[in-house]
BAPA-460057 format. One record per residue (C-alpha): x, y, z. Coordinates in nm, 3 decimals, always signed. Example, Ala and Ser with C-alpha at 12.3 -4.5 7.8 and 13.67 -1.06 7.14 Angstrom:
# residues 2
{{+1.230, -0.450, +0.780}}
{{+1.367, -0.106, +0.714}}
***
This chain:
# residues 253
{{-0.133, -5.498, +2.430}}
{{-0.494, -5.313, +2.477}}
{{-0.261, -4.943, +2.491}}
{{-0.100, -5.070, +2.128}}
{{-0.415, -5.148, +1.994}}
{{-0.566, -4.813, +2.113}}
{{-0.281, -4.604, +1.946}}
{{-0.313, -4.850, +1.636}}
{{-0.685, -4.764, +1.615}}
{{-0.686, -4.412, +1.741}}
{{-0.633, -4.256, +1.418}}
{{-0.901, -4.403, +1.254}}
{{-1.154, -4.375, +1.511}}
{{-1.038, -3.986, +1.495}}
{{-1.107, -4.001, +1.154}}
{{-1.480, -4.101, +1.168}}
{{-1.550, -3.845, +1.445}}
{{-1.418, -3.570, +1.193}}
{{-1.653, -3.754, +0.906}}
{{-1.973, -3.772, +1.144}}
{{-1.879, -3.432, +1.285}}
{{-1.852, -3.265, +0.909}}
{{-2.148, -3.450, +0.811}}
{{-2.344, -3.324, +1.103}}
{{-2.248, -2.978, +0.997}}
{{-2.340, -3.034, +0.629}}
{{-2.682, -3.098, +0.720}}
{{-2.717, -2.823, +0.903}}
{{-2.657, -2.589, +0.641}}
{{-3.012, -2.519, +0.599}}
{{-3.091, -2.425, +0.923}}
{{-2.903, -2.042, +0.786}}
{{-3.134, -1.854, +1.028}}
{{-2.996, -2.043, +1.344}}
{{-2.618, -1.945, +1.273}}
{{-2.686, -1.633, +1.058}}
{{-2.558, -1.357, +1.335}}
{{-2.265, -1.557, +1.445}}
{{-2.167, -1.623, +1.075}}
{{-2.107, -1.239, +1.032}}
{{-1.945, -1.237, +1.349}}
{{-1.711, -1.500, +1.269}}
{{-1.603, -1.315, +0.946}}
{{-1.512, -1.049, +1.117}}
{{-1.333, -1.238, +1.334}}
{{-1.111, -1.454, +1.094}}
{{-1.135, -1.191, +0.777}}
{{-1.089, -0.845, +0.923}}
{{-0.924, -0.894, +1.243}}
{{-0.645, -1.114, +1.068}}
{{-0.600, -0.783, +0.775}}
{{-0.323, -0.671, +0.936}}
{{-0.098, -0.927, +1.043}}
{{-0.145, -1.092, +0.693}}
{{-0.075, -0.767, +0.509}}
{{+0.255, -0.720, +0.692}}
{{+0.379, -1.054, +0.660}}
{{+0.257, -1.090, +0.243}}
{{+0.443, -0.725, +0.250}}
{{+0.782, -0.876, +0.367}}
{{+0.734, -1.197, +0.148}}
{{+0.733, -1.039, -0.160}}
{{+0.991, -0.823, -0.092}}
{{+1.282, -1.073, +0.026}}
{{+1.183, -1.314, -0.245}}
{{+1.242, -0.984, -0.514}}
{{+1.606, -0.945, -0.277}}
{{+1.672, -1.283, -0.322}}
{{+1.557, -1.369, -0.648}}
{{+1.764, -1.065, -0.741}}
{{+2.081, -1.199, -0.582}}
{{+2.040, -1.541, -0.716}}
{{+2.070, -1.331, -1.104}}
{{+2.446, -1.319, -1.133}}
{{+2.512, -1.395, -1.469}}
{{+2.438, -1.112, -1.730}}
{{+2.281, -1.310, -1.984}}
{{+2.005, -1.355, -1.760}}
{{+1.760, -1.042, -1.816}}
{{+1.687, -0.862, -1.511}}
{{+1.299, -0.876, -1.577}}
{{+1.304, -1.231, -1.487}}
{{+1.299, -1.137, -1.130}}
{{+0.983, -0.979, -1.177}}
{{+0.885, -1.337, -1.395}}
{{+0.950, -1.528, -1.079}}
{{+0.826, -1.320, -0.776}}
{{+0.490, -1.282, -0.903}}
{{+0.365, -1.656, -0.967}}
{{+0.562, -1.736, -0.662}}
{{+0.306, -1.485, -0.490}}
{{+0.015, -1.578, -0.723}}
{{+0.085, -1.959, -0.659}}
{{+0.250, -2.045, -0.387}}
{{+0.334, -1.796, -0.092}}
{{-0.007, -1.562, -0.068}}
{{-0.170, -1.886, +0.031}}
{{+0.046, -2.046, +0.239}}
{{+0.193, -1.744, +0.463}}
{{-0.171, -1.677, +0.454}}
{{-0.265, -2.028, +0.586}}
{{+0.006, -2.040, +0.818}}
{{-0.106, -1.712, +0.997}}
{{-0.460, -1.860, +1.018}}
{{-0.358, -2.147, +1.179}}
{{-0.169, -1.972, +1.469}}
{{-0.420, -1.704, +1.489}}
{{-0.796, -1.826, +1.401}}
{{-0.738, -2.177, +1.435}}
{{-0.618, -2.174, +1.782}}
{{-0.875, -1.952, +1.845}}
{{-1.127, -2.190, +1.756}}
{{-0.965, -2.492, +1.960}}
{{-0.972, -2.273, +2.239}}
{{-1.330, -2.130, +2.261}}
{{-1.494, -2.468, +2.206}}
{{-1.300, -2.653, +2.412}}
{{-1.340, -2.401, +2.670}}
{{-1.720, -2.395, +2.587}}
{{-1.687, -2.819, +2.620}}
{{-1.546, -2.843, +2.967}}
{{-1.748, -2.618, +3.092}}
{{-2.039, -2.777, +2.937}}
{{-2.194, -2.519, +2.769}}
{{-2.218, -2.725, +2.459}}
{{-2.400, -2.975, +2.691}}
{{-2.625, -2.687, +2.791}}
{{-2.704, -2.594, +2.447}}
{{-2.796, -2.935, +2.356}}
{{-2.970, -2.972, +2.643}}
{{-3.217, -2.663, +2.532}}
{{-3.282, -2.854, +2.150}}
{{-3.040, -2.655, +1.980}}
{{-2.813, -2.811, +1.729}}
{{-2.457, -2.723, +1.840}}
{{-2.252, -2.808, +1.567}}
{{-2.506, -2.584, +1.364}}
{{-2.481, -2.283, +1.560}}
{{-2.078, -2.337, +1.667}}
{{-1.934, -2.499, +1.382}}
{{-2.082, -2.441, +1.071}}
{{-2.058, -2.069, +1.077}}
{{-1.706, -2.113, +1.160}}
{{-1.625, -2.350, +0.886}}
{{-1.827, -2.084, +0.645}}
{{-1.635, -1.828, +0.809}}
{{-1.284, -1.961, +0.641}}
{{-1.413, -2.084, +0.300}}
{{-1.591, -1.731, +0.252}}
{{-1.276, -1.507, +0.409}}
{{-0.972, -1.719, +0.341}}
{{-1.015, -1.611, -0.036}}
{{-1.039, -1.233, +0.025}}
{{-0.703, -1.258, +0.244}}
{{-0.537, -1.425, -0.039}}
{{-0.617, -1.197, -0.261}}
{{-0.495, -0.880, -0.015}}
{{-0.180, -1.078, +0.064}}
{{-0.110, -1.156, -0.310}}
{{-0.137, -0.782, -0.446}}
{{+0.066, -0.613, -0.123}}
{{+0.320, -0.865, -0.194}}
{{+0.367, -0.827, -0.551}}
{{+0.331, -0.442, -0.471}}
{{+0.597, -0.486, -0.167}}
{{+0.855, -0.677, -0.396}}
{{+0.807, -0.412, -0.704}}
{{+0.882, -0.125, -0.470}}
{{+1.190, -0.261, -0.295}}
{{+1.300, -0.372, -0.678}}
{{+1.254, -0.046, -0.780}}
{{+1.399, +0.184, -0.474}}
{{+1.704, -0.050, -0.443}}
{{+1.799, -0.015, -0.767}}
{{+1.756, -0.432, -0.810}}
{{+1.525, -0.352, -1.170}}
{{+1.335, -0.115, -1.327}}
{{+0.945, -0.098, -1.230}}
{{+0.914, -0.162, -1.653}}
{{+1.150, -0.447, -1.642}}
{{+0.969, -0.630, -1.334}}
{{+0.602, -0.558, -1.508}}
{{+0.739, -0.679, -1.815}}
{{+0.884, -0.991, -1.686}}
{{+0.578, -1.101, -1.492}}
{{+0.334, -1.048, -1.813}}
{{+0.580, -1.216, -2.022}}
{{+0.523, -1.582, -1.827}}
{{+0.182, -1.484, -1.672}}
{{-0.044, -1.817, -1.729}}
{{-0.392, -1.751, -1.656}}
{{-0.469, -2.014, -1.474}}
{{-0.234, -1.944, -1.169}}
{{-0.512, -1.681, -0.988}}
{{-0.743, -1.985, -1.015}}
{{-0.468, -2.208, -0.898}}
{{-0.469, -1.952, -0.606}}
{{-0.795, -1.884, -0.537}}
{{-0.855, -2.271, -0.524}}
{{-0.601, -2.337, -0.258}}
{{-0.739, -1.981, -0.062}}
{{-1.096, -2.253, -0.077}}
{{-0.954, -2.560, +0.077}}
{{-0.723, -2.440, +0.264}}
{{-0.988, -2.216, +0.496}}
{{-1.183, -2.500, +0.486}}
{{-0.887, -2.725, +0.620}}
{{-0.757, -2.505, +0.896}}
{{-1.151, -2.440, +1.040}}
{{-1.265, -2.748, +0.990}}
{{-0.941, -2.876, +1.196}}
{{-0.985, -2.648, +1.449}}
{{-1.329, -2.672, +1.512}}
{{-1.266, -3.080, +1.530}}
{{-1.004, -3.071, +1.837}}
{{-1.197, -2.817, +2.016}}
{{-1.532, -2.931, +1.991}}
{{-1.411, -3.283, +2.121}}
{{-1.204, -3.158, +2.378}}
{{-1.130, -3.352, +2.750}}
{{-0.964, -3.261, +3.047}}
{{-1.034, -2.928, +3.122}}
{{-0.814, -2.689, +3.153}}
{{-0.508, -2.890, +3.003}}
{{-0.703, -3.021, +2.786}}
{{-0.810, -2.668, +2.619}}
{{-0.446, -2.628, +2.604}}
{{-0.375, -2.950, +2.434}}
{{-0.613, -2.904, +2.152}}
{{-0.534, -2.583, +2.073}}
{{-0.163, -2.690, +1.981}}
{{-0.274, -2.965, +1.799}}
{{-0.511, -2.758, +1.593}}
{{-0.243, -2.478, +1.520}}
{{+0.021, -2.812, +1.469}}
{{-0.232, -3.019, +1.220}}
{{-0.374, -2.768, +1.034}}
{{-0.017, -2.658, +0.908}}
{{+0.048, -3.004, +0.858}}
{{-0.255, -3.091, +0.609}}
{{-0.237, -2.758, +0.508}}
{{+0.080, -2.844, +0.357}}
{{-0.050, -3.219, +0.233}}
{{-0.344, -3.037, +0.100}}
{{-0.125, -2.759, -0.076}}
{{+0.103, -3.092, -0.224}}
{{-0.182, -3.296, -0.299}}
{{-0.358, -2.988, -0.530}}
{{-0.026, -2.924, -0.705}}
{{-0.010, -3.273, -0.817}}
{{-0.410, -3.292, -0.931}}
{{-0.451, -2.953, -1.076}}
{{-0.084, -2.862, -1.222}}
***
């Protein structure tokens, strides 16, 4: 009985730690000069150092959705330029954030599990404390800032190299014309969709850090317990990145 109240209850006492934890962190955002250095360094870290994998994997996006956009057009009263109508809001919309948050997760947010719950165990976090320094203010909030401020600038790189990837392979395999795709995509271009995009680029950094930062900073067990968080970071931020991404569709659309 006390084990099926604790698994009852568990998710809900999670739930206030991540509250009290991002609370804790919101009040620390005026303490900039405490985290300043290790908020550039954490930029670098989840904006630049993700560049490339993101680029490559926006690059083959856009290109199989142009291929398979283009093989789902098989009746000829369908104009060809509605490939180019479809591939870019997909990108604008829909796959330059969440390829982009996907990567993230595997790459930054496991990361993050993994150096504070290494930092936990080994009680360095205890140690800071211990010296009067606010931890979550100089480990978590820089983090978390990190993601909100890069997350959009990856979007934006993945978006462009995958409308660019999907134009070129349209072009070169002789699926449509460079004019036809162009014209397709300004033909049903709403303006809102960037915003749409850059929106879901916001919450979705803030998701995926905010996540990560959550199961490592309250990490037990030591060594299999560093391991433990960082899979559940990488597994739950793609989950509520994906609850997140549904959730803004609904509200915003």
């Amino acid at each position: 009985m006390p084990s099926l109240q604790l698994r009852l209850t568990k998710p809900f006492f999670s739930l206030g730690q991540y509250v009290l934890l991002l609370t804790k962190a919101f009040t620390s955002l005026g303490e900039f000069g405490l985290y300043r250095r290790n908020l550039f360094i954490q930029m670098v870290r989840v904006g630049i150092d993700s560049l490339p994998i993101v680029v490559m994997a926006a690059a083959f996006s856009g290109a199989v959705t142009t291929v398979q956009t283009a093989y789902q057009m098989t009746s000829p009263l369908i104009p060809r330029s509605t490939i180019g109508a479809i591939v870019v809001p997909s990108m604008i919309m829909e796959l330059g954030a969440v390829i982009t948050g996907f990567i993230l997760a595997g790459r930054v947010g496991a990361r993050i599990a993994a150096e504070l719950g290494t930092m936990r165990v080994t009680e360095q976090i205890d140690a800071l404390e211990a010296m009067g320094l606010n931890s979550v203010g100089y480990l978590i909030v820089p983090r978390v800032l990190a993601g909100v401020l890069m997350f959009p600038v990856l979007y934006v790189t993945a978006t462009f190299v995958g409308i660019g990837a999907g134009l070129l392979v349209a072009e070169f395999s002789g699926l449509v014309p460079i004019g036809e795709f162009v014209q397709g995509a300004r033909n049903y271009f709403q303006p809102f969709d960037p915003f749409f995009g850059l929106i879901k680029s916001l919450v979705f950094g803030f998701v995926i850090t905010s996540i990560s930062c959550y199961m490592g900073y309250f990490t037990e067990g030591g060594a299999e317990g560093v391991g433990r968080s960082t899979t559940q970071a990488a597994v739950m931020s793609c989950v509520y990145l994906l609850i997140a991404d549904l959730g803004l569709a609904i509200l915003l659309l």
